[in-house]
N, C-alpha and C positions, 0 to 999 in steps of 0.2 A: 315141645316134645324133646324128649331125647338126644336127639341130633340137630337142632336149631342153634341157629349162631343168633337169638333172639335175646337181646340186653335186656328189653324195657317190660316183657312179661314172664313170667316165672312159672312153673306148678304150682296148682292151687293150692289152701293151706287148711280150708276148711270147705265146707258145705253149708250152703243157705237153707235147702229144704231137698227132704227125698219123698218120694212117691211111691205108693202099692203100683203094682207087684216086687213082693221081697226080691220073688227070683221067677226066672223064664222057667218057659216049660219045659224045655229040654235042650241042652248045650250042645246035642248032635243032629235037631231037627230045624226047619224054618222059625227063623229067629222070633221073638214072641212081637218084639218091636219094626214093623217094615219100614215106616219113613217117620222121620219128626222135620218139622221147621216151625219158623218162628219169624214173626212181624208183629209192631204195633205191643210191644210189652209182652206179647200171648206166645204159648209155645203148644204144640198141635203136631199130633203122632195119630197113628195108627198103629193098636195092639189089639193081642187075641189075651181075652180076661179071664179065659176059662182056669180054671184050680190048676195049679201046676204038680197034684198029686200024681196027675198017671196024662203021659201025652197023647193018649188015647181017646177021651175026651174030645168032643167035637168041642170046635174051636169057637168062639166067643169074638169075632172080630167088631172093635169098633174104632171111630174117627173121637179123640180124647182133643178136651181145651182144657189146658190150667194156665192161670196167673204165672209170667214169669217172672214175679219177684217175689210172691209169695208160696209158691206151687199151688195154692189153694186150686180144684175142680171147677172149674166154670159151666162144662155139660159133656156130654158125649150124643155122639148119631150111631145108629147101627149101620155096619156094613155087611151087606145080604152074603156076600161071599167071596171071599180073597182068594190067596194060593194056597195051597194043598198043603194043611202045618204037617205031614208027615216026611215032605219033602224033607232031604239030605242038607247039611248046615253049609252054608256059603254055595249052593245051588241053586237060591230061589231064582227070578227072572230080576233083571237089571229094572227092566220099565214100574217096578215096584218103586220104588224109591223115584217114578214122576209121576205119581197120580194122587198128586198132594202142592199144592200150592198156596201160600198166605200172601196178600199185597193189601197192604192198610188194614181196613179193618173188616176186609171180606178175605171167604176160605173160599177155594174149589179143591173139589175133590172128583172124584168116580166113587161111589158107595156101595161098589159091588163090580165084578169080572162081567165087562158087558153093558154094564150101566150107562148114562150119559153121565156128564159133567153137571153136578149140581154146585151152586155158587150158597154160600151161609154167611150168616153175619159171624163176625165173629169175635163179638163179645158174647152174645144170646142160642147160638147154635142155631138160630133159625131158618129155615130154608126160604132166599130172596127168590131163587130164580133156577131152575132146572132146565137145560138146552137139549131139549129133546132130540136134536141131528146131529148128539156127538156119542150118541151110545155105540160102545166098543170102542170108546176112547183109551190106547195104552201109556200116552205122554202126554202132561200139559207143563205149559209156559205163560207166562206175563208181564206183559211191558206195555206201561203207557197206555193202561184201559183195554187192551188186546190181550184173549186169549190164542196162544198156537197149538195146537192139537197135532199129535197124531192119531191114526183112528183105522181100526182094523177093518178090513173090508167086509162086507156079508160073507161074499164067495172064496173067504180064504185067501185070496189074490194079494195082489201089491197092496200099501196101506196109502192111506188119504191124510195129505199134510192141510189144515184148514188154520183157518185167521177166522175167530168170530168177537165182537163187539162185547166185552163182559158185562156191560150197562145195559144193552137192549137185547143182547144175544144175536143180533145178525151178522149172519155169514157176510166179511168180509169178499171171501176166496177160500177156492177150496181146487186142488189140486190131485185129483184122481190119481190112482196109482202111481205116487208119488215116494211110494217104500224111501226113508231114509238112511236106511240098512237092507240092501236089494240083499 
């Protein structure tokens, strides 16, 4: 960047490969891209695909895989429903940007506001494994075969910090109104 006292890497100087969409849907509404990361060669976003002629337009959200050395499409999953793309630019909710995680060569995600944590392969988009006791999940994490969750309560209340087993899905622990942000 700019302001890096960084010798050994520079701005880049070209581009390998660009990707559709030309351009978002609107520069002063919820950004069209929520989170990207990347494991295992793969790079893995969540965007709204919908035409960027009028942001009015309901919104098209899905869970995108491309080749990260080639951008080529590997697949997409539908996501039932995100945040509100008419929300205000630099508004959305922070916990957008964790309900998306790559570790080797499986994805989790949440596939919708409310959803459980569904696990995919992810070279094939296939759905491995769906944990049906993290639905209302708003944060995941990964380490070491362990997903950590946090997970909104039914009743509105404090939220549920959980440890579940990403191979077999069992609940390590689970830590009732555990809010990590009281």
């Amino acid at each position: 960047n700019a302001v890096s006292g960084d010798t050994a890497v520079g701005p880049p100087r070209r581009l390998r490969w660009t990707a559709p969409p030309r351009n978002a849907r609107h520069h002063e509404r919820l950004a069209s891209v929520s989170v990207l990361v990347a494991a295992g060669g793969r790079i893995y976003y969540i965007i709204d695909e919908s035409p960027a002629a009028s942001v009015l337009i309901e919104p098209q959200w899905r869970l995108v895989a491309r080749d990260g050395f080639s951008g080529v499409r590997l697949w997409h999953a539908a996501v039932s429903s995100w945040e509100e793309h008419l929300r205000g630019f630099r508004s959305g909710p922070p916990d957008l940007a964790r309900r998306l995680v790559a570790a080797g060569d499986r994805v989790y995600a949440t596939l919708g506001y409310g959803k459980p944590v569904t696990a995919l392969d992810g070279a094939t988009g296939k759905t491995l494994k769906t944990y049906e006791q993290t639905a209302g999940t708003e944060e995941i994490r990964h380490r070491d075969g362990t997903l950590f969750l946090v997970i909104e309560s039914a009743d509105g209340g404090p939220k549920d910090i959980a440890a579940i087993d990403a191979a077999t899905g069992t609940e390590h622990w689970r830590k009732k109104g555990a809010d990590p942000l009281p």
